[in-house]
C-alpha positions in Angstrom: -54.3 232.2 11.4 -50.3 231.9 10.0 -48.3 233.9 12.4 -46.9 237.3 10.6 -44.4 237.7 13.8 -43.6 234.7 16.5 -41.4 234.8 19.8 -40.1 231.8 20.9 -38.6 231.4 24.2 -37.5 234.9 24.2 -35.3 235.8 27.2 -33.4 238.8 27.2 -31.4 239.9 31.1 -29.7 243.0 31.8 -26.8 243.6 34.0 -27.5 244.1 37.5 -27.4 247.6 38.3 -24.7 247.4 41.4 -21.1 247.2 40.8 -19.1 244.2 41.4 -19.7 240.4 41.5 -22.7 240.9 44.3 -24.8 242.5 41.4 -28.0 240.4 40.2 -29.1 240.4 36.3 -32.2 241.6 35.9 -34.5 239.2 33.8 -36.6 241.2 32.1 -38.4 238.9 29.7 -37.7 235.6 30.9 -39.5 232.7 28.5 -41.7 234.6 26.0 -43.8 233.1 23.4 -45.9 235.2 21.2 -47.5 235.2 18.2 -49.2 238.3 15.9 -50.8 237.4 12.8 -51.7 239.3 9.3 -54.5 241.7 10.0 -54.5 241.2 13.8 -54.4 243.7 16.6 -52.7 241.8 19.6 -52.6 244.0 23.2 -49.7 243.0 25.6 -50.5 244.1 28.7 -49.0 244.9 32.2 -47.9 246.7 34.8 -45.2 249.0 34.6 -42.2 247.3 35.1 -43.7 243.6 33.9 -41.0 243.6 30.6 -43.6 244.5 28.3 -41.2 247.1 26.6 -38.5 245.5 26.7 -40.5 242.9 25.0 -41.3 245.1 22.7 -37.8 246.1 21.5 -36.6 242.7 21.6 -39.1 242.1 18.7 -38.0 244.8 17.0 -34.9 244.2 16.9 -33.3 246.9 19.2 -32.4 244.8 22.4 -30.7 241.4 21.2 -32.2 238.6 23.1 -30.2 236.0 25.5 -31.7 233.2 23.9 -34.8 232.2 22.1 -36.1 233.4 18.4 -37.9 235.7 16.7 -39.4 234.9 13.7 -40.9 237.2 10.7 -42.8 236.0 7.6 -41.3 232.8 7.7 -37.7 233.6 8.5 -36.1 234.0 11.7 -34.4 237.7 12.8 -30.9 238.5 12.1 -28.9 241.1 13.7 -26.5 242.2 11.1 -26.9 245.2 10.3 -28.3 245.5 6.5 -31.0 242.7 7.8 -32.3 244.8 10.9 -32.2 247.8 8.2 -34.5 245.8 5.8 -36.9 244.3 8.8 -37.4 248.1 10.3 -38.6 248.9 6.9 -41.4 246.2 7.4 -41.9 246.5 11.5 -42.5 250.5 12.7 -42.6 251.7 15.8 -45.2 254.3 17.2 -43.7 255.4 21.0 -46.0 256.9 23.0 -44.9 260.8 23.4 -45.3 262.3 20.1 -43.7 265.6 20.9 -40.3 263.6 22.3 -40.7 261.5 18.6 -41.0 264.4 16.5 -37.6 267.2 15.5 -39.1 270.4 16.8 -36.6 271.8 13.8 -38.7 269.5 11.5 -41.6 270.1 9.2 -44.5 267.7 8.8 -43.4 267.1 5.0 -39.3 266.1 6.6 -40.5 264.3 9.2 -42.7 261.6 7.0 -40.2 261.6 4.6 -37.5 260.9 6.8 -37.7 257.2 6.5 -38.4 256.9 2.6 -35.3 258.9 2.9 -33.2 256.4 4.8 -34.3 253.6 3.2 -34.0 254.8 -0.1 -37.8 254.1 -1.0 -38.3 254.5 -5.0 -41.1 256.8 -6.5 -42.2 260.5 -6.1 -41.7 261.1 -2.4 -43.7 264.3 -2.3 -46.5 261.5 -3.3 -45.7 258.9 -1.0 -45.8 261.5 1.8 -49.1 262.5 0.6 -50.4 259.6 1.3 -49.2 258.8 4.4 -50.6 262.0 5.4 -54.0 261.4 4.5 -54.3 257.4 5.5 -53.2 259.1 8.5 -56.1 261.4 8.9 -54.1 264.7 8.0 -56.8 265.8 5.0 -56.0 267.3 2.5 -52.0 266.7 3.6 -50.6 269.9 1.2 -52.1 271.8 4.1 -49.8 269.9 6.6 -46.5 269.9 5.1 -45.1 273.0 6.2 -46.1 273.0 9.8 -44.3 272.3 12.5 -44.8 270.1 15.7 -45.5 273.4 18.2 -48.3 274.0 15.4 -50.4 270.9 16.1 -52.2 269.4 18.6 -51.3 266.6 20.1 -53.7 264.4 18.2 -52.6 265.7 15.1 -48.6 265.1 16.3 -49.6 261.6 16.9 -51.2 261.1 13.2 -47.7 262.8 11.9 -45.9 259.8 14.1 -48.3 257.5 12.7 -47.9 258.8 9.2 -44.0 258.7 9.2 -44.5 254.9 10.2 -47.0 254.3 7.1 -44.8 255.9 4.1 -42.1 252.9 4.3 -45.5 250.9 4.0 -44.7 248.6 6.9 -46.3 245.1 7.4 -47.0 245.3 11.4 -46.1 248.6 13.4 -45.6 248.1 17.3 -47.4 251.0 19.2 -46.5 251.4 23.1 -48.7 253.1 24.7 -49.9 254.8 21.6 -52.1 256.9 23.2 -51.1 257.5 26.5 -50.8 261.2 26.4 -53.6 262.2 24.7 -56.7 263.4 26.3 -59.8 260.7 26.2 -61.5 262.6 22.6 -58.3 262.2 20.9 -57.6 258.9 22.2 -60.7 257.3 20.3 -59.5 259.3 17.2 -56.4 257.3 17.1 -57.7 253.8 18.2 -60.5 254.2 15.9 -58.0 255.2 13.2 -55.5 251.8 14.0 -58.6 250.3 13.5 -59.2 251.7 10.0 -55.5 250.6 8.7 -56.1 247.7 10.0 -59.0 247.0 8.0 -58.1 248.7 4.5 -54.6 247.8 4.4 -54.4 244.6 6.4 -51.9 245.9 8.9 -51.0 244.2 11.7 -50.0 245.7 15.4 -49.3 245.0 18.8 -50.4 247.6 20.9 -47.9 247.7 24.1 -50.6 249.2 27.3 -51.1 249.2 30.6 -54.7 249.8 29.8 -57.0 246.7 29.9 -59.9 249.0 28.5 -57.6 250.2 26.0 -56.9 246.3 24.9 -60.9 245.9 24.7 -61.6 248.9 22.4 -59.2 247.7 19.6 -57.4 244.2 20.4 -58.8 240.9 18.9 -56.4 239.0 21.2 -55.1 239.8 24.3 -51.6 238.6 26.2 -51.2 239.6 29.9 -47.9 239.7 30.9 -46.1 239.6 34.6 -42.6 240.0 35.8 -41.1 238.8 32.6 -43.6 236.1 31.6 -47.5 235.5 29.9 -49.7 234.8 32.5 -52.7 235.0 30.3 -53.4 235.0 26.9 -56.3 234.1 24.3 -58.9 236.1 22.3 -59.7 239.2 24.0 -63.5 238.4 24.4 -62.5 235.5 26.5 -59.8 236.9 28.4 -61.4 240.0 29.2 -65.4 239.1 30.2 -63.9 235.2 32.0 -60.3 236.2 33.1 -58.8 233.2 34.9 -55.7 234.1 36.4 -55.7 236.7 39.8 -53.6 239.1 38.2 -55.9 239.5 34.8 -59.2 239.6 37.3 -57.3 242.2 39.7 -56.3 244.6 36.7 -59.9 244.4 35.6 -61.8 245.0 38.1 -60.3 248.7 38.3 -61.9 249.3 35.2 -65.2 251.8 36.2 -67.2 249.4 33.8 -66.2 245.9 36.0 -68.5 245.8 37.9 -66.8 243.7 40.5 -64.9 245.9 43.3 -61.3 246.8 42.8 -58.5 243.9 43.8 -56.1 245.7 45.8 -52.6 244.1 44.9 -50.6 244.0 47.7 -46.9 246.0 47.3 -45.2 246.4 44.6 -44.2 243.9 41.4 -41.2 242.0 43.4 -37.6 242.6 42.0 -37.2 241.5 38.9 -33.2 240.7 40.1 -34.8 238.3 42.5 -37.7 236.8 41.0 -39.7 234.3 43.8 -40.4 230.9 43.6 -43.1 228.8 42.5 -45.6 230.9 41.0 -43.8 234.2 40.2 -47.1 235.9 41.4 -47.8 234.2 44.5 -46.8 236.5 47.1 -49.3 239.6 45.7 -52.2 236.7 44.5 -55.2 237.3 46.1 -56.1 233.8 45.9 -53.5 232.9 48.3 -54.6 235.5 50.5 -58.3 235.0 50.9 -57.5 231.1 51.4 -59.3 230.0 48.1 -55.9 228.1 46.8 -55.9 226.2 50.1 -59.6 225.5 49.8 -58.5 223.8 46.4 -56.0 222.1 47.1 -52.9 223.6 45.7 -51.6 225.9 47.9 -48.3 224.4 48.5 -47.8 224.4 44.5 -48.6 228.3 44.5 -45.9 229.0 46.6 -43.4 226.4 45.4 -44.3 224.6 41.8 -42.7 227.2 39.0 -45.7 227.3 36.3 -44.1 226.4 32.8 -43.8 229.2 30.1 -47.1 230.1 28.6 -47.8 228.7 24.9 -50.5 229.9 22.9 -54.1 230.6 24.2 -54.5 229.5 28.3 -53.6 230.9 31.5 -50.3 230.2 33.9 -51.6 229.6 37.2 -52.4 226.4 39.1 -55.8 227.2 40.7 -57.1 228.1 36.9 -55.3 224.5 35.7 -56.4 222.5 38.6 -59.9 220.4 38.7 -62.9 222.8 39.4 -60.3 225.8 39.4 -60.7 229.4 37.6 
């Protein structure tokens, strides 16, 4: 499949939070490589806190990245201005909290049309809103236009989010944690609708969730990612029913539908300001813990042996890599 979007050693740090020369940046995507595709649903998934976002915005355009490239129908990103105004037009984002993305002051009808608006989108705009409305969900969308957010549900806020991303007719839309706030009815509304554009219009997404179940219901690949990196990554019926790295088979094995009993991770993701060595997961992998890296041999690499930036399908961990392993 010819990539739509592609990262390419994407590395994007922040200052470090404390004043003075003592302060650590924080690397919050540190060696990224991605691809999305036309007509493909890619999940990146994580903890809080794994870079995922930030990730996110850094393909979007909205944080500039240290280093690396990202790459969009054929031509690398730039950052002037008028080209991020053009790329925006062609990459939307869906944020999670409908209510916080929506003017309270705002009708339905304003707030789809805001972005025609902007962008200076040719043709009858009372149509194109129309039928961003309805390819939304919002039937028949006349009905919608002069309501405002308090009016609707919080399904039906989502669809006018969603809907204010289809009228500039976008290419791929990046959706994190689309449907976080919604209750579990609603939420298979608006997968189930993703699902839909994705099929009559050939839209791409990335779906940004902490939600492995989430990633099953709608993804057709998945990429797992931890303290700044991929760990995991590959068609989501592989990745999800054979995970091979610890922190893919300890996120799934929450899931009621496992079947396995629940990994307990051990503390919290470490510092990103002070990320360890060797494998950036060793000191939580249970693995490690329960002696089955020493049992194979490559203990001492867990602890000390950096794995390399994750390209394409595979996995980033040296029991899953090594002879026999994962």
């Amino acid at each position: 499949m010819t990539a739509l979007l592609s990262a390419t050693g994407l590395r994007v740090t922040f200052p470090g939070r404390r004043r003075g020369s003592s302060a650590r940046p924080v690397r919050a995507v540190d060696g990224v490589d991605l691809e999305i595709g036309g007509g493909e649903i890619v999940a990146l998934v994580g903890e809080s806190g794994c870079g995922k976002t930030t990730l996110a915005r850094a393909l979007l355009g909205l944080v500039p990245p240290e280093s690396g490239r990202v790459v969009f129908g054929g031509r690398p990103l730039e950052y002037t201005s008028r080209a991020l105004t053009a790329y925006r037009r062609r990459v939307q984002l869906v944020l999670q909290d409908p209510s916080g993305s929506l003017n309270p002051r705002h009708t339905v009808y304003d707030a789809v049309a805001e972005g025609p608006r902007i962008h200076g989108l040719p043709g009858d705009e009372r149509e194109l809103v129309s039928r961003a409305l309805a390819r939304a969900g919002l039937r028949p969308p006349e009905r919608f236009f002069l309501r405002y957010p308090h009016e609707l549900s919080g399904g039906q806020r989502q669809r006018v989010v969603i809907a204010g991303a289809l009228a500039l007719e976008p290419e791929l839309i990046v959706a994190d944690e689309p449907v976080a706030s919604l209750d579990a009815s609603v939420r298979g509304e608006i997968l189930a609708l993703v699902l839909r554009l994705r099929d009559e219009l050939g839209l791409s997404a990335l779906v940004v969730t902490h939600d492995l179940g989430l990633a099953w219901n709608i993804a057709d690949r998945v990429a797992v990612m931890y303290l700044g990196r991929i760990v995991e990554s590959g068609p989501v019926e592989s990745v999800l029913t054979a995970p091979r790295h610890p922190y893919t088979q300890a996120l799934l094995s929450v899931l009621p539908e496992s079947g396995t009993p629940p990994v307990v991770l051990s503390g919290e993701p470490p510092d990103p300001t002070r990320i360890p060595g060797g494998c950036r997961f060793h000191e939580r992998c249970q693995a490690l813990a329960s002696g089955e890296a020493d049992r194979a041999g490559v203990a001492e690499s867990c602890r000390t042996r950096a794995m390399e930036v994750l390209t394409g399908a595979g996995v980033a961990c040296h029991l899953a890599v090594a002879p026999g392993g994962g």
